[in-house]
C-alpha positions as protocol buffer text, in pm:
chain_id: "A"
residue {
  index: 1
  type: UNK
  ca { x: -4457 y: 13516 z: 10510 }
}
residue {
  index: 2
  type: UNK
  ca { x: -4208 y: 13312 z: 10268 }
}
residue {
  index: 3
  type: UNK
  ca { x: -3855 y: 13321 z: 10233 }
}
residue {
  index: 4
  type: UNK
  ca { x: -3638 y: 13295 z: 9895 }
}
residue {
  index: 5
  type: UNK
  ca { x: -3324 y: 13089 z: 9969 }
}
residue {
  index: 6
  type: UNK
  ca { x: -3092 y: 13385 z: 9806 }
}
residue {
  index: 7
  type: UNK
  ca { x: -3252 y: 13638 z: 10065 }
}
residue {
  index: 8
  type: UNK
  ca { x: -3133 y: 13448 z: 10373 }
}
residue {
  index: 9
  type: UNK
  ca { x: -2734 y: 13545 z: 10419 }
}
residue {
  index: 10
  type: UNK
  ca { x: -2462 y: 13355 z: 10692 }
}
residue {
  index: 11
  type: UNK
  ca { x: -2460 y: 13699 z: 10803 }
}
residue {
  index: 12
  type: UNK
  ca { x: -2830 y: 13774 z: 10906 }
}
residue {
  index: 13
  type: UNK
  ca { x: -2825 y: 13442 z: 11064 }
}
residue {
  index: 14
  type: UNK
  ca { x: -2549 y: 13590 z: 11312 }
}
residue {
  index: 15
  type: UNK
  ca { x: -2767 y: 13909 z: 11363 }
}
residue {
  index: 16
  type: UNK
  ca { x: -3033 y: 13735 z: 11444 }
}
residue {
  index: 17
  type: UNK
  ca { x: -2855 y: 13467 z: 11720 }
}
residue {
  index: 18
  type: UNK
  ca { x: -2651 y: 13769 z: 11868 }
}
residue {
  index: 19
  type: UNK
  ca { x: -3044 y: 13922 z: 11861 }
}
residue {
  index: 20
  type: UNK
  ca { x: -3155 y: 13664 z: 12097 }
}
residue {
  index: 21
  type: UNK
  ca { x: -2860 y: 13653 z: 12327 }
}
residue {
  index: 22
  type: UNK
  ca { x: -2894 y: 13996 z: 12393 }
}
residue {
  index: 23
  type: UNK
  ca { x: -3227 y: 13973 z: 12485 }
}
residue {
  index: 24
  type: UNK
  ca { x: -3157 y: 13686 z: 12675 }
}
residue {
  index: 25
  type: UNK
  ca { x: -2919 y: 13818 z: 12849 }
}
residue {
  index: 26
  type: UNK
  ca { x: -3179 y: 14140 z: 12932 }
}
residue {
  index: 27
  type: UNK
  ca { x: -3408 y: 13880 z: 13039 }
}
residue {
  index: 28
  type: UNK
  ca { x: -3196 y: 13768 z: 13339 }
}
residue {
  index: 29
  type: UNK
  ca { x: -3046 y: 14083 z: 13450 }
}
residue {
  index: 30
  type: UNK
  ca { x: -3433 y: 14204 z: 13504 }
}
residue {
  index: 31
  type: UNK
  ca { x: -3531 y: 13874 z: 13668 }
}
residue {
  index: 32
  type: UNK
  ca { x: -3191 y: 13925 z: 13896 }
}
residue {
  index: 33
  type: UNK
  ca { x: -3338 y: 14313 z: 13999 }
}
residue {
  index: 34
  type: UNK
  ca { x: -3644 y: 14211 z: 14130 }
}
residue {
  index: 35
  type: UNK
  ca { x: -3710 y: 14170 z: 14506 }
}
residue {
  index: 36
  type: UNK
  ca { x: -3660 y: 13804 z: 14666 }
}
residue {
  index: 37
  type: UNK
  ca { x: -4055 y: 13882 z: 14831 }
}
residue {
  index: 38
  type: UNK
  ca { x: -4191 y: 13883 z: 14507 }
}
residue {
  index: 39
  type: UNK
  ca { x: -4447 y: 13627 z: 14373 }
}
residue {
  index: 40
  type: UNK
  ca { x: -4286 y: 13381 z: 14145 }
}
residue {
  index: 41
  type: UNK
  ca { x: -4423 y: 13472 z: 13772 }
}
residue {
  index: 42
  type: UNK
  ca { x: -4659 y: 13294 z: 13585 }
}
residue {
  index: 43
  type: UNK
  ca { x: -4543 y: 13001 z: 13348 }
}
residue {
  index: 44
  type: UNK
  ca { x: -4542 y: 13201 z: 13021 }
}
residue {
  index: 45
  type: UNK
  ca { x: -4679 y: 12936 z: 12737 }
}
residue {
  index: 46
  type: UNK
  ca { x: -4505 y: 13193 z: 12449 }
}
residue {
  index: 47
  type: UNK
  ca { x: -4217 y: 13040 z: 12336 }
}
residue {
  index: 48
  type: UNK
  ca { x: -3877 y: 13181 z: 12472 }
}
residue {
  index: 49
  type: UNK
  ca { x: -3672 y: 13419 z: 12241 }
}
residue {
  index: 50
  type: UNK
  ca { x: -3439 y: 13127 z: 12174 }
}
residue {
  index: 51
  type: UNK
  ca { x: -3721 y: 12938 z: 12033 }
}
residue {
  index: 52
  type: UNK
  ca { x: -3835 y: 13187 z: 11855 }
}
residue {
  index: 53
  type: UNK
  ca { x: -3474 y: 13235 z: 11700 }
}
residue {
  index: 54
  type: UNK
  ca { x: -3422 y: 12903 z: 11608 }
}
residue {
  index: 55
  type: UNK
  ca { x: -3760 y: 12842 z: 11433 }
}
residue {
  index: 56
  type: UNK
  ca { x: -3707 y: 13196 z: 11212 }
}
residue {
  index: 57
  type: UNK
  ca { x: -3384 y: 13050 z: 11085 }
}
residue {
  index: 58
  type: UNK
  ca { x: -3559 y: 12726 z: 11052 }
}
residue {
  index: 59
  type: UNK
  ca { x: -3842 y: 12865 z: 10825 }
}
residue {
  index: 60
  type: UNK
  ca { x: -3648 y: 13014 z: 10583 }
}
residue {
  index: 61
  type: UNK
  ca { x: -3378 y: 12691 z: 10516 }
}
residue {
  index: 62
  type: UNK
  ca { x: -3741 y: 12464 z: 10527 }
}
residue {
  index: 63
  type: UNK
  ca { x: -3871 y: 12706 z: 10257 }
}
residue {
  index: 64
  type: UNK
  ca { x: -3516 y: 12684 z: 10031 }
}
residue {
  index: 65
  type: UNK
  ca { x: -3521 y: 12310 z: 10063 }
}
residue {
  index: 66
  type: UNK
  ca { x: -3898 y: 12316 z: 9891 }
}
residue {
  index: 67
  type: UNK
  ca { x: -3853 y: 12566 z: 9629 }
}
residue {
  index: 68
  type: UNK
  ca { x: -3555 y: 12347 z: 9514 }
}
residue {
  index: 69
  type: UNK
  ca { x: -3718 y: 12008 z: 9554 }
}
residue {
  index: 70
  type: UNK
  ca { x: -4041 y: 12144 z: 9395 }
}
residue {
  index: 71
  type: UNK
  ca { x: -3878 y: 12241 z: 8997 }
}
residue {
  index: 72
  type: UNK
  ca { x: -3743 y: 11891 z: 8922 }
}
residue {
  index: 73
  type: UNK
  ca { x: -4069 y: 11700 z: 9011 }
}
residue {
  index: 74
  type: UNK
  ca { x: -4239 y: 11907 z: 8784 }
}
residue {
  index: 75
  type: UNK
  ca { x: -4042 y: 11835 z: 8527 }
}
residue {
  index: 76
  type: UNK
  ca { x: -4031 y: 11501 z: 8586 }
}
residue {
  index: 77
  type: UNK
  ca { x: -4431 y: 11496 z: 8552 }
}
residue {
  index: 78
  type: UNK
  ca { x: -4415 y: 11622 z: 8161 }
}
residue {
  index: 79
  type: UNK
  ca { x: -4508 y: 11313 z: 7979 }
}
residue {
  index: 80
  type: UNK
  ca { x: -4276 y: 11233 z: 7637 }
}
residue {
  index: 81
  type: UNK
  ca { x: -4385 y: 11169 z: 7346 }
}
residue {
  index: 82
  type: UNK
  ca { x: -4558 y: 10799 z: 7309 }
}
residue {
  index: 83
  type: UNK
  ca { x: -4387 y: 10521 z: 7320 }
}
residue {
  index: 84
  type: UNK
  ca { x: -4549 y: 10261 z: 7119 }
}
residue {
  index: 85
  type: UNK
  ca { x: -4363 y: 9949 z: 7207 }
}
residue {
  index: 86
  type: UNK
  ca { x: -4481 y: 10058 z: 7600 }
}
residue {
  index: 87
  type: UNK
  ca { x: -4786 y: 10137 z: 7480 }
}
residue {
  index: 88
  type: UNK
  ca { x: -4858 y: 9746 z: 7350 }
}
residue {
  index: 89
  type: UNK
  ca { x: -4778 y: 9620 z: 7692 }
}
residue {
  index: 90
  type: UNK
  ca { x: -5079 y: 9848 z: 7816 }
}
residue {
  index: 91
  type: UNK
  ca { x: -5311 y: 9844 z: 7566 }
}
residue {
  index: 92
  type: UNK
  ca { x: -5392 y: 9479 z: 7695 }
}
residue {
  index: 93
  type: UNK
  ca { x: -5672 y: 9595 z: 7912 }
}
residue {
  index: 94
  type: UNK
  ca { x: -5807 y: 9797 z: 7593 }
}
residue {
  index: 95
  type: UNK
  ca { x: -5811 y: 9441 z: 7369 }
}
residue {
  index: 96
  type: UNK
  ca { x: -6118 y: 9334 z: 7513 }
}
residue {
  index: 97
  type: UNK
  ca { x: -6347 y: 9633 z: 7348 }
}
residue {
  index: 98
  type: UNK
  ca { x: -6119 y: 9779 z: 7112 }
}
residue {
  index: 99
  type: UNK
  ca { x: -5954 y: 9511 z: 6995 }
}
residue {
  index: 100
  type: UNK
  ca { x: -5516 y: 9393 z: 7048 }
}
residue {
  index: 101
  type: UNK
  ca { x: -5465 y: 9569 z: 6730 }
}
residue {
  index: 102
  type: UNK
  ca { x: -5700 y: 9845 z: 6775 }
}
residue {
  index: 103
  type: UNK
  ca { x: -5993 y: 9726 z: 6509 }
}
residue {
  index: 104
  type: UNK
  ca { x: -6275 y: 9595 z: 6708 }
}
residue {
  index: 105
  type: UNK
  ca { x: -6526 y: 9326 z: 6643 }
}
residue {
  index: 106
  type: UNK
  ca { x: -6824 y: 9483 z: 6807 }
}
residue {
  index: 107
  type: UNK
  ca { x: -6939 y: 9794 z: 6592 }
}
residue {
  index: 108
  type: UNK
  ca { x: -7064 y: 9933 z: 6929 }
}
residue {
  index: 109
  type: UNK
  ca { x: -6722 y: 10021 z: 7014 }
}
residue {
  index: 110
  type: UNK
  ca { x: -6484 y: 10227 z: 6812 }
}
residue {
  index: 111
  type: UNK
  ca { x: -6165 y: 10156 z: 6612 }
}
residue {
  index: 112
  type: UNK
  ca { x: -5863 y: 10267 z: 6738 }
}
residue {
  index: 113
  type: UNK
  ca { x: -5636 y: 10133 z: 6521 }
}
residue {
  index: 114
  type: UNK
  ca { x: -5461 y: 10419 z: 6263 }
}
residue {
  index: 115
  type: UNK
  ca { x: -5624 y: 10693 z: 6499 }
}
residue {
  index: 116
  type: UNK
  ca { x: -5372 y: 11000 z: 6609 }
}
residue {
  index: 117
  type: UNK
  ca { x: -5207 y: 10971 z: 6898 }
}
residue {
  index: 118
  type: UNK
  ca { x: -5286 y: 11375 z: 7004 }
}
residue {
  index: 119
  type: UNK
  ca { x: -5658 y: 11249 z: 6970 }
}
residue {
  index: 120
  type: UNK
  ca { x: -5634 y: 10944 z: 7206 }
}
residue {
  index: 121
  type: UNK
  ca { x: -5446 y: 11153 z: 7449 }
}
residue {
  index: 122
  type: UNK
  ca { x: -5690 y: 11435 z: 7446 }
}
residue {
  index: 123
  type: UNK
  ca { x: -6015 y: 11148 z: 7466 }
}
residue {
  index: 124
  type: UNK
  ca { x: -5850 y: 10963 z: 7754 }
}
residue {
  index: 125
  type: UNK
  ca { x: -5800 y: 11297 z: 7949 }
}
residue {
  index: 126
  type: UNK
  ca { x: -6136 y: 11370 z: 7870 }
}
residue {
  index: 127
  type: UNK
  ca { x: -6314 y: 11059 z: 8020 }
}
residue {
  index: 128
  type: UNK
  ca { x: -6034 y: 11090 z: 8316 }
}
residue {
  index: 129
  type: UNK
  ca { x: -6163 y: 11461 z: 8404 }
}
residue {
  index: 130
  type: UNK
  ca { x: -6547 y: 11323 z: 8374 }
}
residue {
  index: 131
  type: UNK
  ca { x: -6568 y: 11567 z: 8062 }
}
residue {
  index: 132
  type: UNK
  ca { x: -6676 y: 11279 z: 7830 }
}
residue {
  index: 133
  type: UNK
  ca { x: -6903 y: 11069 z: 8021 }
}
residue {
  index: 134
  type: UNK
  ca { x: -6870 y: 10690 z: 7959 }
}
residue {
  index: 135
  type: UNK
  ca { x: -6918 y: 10465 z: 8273 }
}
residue {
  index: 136
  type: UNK
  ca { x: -6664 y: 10212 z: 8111 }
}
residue {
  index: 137
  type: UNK
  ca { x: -6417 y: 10448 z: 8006 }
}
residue {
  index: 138
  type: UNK
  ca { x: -6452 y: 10720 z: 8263 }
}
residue {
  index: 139
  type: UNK
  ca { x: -6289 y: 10369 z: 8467 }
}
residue {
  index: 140
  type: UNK
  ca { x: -6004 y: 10250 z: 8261 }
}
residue {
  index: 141
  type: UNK
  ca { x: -5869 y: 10608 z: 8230 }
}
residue {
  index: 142
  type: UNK
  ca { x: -5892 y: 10717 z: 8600 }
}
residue {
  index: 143
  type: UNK
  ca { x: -5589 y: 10503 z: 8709 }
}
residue {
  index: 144
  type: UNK
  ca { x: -5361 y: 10640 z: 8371 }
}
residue {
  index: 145
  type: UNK
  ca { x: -5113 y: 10861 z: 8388 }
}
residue {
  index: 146
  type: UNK
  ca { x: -5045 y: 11152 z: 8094 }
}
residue {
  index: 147
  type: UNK
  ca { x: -4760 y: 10961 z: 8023 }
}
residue {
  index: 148
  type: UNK
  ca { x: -4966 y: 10593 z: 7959 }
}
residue {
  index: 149
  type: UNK
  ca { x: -5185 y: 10777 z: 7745 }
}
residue {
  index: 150
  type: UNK
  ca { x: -4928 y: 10888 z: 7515 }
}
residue {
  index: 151
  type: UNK
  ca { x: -4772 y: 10538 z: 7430 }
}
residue {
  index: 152
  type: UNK
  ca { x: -5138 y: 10403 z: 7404 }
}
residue {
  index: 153
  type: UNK
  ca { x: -5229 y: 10697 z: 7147 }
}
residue {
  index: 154
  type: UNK
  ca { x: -4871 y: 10579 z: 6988 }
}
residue {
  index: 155
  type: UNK
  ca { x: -4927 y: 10193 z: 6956 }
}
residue {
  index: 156
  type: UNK
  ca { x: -5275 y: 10231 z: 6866 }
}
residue {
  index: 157
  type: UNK
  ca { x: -5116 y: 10458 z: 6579 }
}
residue {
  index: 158
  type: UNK
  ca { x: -4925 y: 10280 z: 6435 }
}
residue {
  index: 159
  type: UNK
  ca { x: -5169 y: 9997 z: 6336 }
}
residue {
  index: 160
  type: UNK
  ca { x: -5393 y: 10037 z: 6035 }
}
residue {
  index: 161
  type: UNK
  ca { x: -5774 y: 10020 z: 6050 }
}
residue {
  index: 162
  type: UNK
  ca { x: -5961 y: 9737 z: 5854 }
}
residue {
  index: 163
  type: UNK
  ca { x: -6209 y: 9843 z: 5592 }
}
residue {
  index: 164
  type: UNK
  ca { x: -6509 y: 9828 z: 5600 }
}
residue {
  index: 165
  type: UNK
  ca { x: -6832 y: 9800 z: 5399 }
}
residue {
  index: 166
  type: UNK
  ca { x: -7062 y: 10073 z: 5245 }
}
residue {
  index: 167
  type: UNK
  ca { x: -7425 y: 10076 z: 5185 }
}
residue {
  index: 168
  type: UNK
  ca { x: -7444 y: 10100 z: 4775 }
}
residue {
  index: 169
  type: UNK
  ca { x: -7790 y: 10302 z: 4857 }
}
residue {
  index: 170
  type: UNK
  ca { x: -7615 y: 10539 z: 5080 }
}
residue {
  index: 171
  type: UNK
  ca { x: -7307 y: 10607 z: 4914 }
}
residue {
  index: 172
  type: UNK
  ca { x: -7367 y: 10916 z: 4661 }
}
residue {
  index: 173
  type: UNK
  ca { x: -7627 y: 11113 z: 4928 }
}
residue {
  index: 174
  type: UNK
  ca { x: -7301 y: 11036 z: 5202 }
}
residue {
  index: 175
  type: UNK
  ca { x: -7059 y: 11122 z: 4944 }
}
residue {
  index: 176
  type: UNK
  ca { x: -7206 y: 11445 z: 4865 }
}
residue {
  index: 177
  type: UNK
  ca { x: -7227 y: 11541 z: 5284 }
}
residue {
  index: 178
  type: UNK
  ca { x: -6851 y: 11417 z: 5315 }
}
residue {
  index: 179
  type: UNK
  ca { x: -6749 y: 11614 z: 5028 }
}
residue {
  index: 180
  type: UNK
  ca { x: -6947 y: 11891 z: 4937 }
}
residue {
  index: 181
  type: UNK
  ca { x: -7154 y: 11934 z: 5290 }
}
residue {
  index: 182
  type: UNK
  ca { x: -7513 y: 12146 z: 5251 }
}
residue {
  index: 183
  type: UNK
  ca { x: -7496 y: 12516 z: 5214 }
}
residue {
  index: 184
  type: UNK
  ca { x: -7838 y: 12608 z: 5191 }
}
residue {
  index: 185
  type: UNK
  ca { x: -7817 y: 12419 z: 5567 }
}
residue {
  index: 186
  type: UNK
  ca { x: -7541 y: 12538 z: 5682 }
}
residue {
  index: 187
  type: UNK
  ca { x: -7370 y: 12225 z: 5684 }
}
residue {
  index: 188
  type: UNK
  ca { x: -7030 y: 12203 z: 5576 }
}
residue {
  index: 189
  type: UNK
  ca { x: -6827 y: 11951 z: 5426 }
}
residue {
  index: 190
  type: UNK
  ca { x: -6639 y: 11706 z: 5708 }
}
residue {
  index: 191
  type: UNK
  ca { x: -6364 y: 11667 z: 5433 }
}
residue {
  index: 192
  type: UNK
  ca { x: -6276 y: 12000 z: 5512 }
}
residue {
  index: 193
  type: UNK
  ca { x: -6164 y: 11917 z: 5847 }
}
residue {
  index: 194
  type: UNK
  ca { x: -6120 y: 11516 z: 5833 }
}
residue {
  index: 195
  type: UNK
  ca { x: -5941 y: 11517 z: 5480 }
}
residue {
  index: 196
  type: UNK
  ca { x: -6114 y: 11417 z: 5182 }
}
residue {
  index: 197
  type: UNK
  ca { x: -5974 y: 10999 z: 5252 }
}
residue {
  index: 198
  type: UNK
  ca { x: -6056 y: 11038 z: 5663 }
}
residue {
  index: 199
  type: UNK
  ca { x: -5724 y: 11038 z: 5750 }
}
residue {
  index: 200
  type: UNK
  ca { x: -5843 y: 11394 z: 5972 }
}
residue {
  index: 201
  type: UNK
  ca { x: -5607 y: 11624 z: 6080 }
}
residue {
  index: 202
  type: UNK
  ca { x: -5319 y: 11554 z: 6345 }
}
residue {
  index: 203
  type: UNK
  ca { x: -5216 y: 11929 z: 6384 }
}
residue {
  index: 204
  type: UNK
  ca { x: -5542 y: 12014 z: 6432 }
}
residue {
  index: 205
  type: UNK
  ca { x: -5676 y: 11768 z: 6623 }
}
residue {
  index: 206
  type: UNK
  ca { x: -5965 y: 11647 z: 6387 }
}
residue {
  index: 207
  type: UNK
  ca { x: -5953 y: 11240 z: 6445 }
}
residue {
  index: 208
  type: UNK
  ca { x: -5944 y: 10987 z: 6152 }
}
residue {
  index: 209
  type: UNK
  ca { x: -6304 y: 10868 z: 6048 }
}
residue {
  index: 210
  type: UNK
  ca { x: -6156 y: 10599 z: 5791 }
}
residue {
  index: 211
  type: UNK
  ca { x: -6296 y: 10263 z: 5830 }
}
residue {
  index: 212
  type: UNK
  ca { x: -6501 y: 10361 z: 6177 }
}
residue {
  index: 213
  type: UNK
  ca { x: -6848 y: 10134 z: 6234 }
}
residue {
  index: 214
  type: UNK
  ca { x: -7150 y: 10287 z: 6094 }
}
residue {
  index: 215
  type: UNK
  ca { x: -7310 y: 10207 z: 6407 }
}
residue {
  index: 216
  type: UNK
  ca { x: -7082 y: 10416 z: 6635 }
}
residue {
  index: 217
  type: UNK
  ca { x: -7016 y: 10714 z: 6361 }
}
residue {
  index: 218
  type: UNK
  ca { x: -7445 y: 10691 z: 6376 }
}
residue {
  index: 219
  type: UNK
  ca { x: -7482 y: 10675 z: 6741 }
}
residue {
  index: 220
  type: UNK
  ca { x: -7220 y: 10949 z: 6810 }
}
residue {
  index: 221
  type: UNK
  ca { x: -7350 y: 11155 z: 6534 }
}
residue {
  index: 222
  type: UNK
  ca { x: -7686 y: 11152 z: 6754 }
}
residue {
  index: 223
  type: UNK
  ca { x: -7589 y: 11195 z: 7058 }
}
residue {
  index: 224
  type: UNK
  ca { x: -7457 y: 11512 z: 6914 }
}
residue {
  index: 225
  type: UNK
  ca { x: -7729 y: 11597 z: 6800 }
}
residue {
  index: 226
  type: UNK
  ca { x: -7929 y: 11583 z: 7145 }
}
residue {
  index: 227
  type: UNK
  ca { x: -7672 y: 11810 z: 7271 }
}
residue {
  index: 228
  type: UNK
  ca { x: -7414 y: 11620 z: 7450 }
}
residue {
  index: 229
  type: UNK
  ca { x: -7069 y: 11730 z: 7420 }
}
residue {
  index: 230
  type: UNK
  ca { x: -6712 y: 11586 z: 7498 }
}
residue {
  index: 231
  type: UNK
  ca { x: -6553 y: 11942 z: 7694 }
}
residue {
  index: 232
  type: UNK
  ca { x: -6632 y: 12279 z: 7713 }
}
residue {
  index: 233
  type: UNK
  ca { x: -6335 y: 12447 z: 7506 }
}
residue {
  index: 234
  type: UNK
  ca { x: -6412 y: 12574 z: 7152 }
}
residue {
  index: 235
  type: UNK
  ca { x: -6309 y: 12266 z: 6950 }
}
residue {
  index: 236
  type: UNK
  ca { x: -6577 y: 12024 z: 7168 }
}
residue {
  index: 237
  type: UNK
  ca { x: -6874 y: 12221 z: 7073 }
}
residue {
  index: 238
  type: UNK
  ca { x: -6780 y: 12245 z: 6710 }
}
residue {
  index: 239
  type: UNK
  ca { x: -6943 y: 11855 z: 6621 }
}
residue {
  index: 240
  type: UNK
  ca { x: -7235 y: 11931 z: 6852 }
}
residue {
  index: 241
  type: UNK
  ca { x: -7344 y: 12227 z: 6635 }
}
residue {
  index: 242
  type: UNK
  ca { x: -7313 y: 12049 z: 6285 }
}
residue {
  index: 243
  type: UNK
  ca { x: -7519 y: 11751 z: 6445 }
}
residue {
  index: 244
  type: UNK
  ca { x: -7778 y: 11952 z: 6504 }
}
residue {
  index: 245
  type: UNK
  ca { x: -7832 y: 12041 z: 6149 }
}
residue {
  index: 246
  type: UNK
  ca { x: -7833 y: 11657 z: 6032 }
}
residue {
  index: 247
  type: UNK
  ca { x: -8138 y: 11446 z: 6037 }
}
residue {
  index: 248
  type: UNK
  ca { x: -8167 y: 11100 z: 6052 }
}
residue {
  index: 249
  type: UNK
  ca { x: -8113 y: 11019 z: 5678 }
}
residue {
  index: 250
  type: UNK
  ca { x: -7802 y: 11272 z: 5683 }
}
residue {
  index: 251
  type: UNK
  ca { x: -7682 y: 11042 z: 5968 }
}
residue {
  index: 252
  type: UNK
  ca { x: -7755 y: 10746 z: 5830 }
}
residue {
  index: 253
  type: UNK
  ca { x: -7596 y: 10831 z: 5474 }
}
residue {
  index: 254
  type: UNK
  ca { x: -7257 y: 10965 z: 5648 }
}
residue {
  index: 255
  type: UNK
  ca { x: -7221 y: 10695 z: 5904 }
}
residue {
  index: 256
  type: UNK
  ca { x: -7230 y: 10411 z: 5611 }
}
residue {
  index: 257
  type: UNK
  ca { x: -7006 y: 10670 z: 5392 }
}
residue {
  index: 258
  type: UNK
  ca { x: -6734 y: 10691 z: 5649 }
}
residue {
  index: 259
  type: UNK
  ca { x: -6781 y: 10324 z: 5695 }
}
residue {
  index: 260
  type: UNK
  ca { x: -6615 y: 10275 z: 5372 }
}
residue {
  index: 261
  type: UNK
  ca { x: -6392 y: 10509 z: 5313 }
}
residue {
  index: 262
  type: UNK
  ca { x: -6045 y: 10307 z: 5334 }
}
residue {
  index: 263
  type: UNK
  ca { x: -5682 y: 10305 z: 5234 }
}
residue {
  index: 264
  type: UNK
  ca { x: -5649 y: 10096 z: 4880 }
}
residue {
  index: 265
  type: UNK
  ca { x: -5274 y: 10151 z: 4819 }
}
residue {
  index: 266
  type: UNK
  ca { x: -5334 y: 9957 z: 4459 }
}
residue {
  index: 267
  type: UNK
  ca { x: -5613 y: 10210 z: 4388 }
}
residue {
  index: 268
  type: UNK
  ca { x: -5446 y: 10521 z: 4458 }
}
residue {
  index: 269
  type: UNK
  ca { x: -5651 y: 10764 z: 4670 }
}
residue {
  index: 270
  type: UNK
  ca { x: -5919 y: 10597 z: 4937 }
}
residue {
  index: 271
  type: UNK
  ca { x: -6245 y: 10516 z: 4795 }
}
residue {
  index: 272
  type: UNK
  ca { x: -6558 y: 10379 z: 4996 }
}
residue {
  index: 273
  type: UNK
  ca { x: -6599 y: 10003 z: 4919 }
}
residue {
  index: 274
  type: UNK
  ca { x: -6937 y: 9878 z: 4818 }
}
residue {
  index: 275
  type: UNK
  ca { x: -7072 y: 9570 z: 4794 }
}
């Protein structure tokens, strides 16, 4: 049984204590009535009334005390919105894969840099939950809090990925998956969801593409494809299914597509480099 602090009245709390002086009181007068040739009774391990008494209007003060401690920590675990100058401090351990500025060297792992904040957050949660499995990651993001994830998704935000290269060969078969998708496949076109320059979609949560290695957008792409996902809500089985419908040259021609696409402030809209 619980108690709500404004259900426990001064006033009970003198009911109650007058309660167990009254039966104390009983308690004696009966033990004074009974005959001096009587066999001393048994040690009773109950507690006495007065105990009893004191740990009912214990219970319910306990129980106040709780309910009021309990709103402000809650509050105070809602993480606020990144903070990207925090977020630099931390993102030291990320350097090593990722990159300080969050554009990698090794095309095996992904650029961060110019990705959405949302996105990281959601990722990093992800791999902390054991949702997205990743030996490496599933490790860094155990020890974060909500709150460290935000200003890493902020820093990492606010730096621009590098561009990269495109196959020539690839370009117009990628182009016309990026743009126009396949309908006789069922494919449709990941501009419609990633923007037609890869920028993606914040308020949606569709990451940016622009500038990502060929050799991760490939390897992800595949993986995919052989069914793994990254959760189990709505949104994480949405790449899965496309995957499925992509074969090895689709892959191939998107990865290098994406690869390219990059932000040419001179040129206007973002076109993939070539060669």
């Amino acid at each position: 049984m619980s108690f709500r602090s404004a259900g426990f009245r001064p006033a009970a709390l003198g009911g109650m204590i007058a309660l167990v002086f009254a039966l104390s009181a009983s308690a004696v007068v009966a033990q004074d009535a009974k005959p001096a040739t009587s066999a001393p009774a048994a040690t009773s391990t109950a507690p006495s009334p007065t105990a009893n008494g004191q740990q009912a209007a214990a219970t319910p003060t306990a129980a106040a005390s709780a309910a009021q401690t309990a709103a402000p920590a809650e509050v105070a675990a809602v993480a606020k919105p990144g903070d990207a100058t925090a977020g630099q401090g931390k993102a030291a351990a990320c350097g090593a894969c990722h990159g300080m500025d969050g554009n990698s060297s090794d095309a095996q792992y992904p650029k961060l840099a110019g990705q959405h904040e949302a996105y990281i957050v959601r990722q990093l949660t992800h791999f902390k939950a054991g949702q997205r499995q990743n030996p490496i990651m599933m490790g860094m993001a155990a020890p974060l809090s909500e709150q460290d994830m935000h200003d890493l998704g902020a820093y990492f935000s606010t730096k621009q990925s590098l561009p990269g290269v495109a196959d020539a060969a690839l370009v117009q078969q990628g182009e016309t998956l990026f743009r126009q998708g396949d309908l006789e496949r069922g494919i449709p076109a990941c501009m419609a969801c990633h923007s037609i320059d890869g920028r993606g979609n914040p308020g949606a949560a569709y990451p940016q593409l622009t500038s990502q290695h060929a050799q991760y957008i490939e390897k992800t792409l595949k993986s995919w494809r052989d069914g793994t996902t990254w959760g189990d809500d709505a949104q994480a089985k949405i790449m899965p299914a496309i995957a499925k419908k992509l074969d090895d040259k689709d892959i191939a021609a998107l990865s290098s597509y994406v690869e390219g696409l990059h932000v040419n402030d001179a040129a206007g809209p973002n076109k993939p480099a070539t060669p």
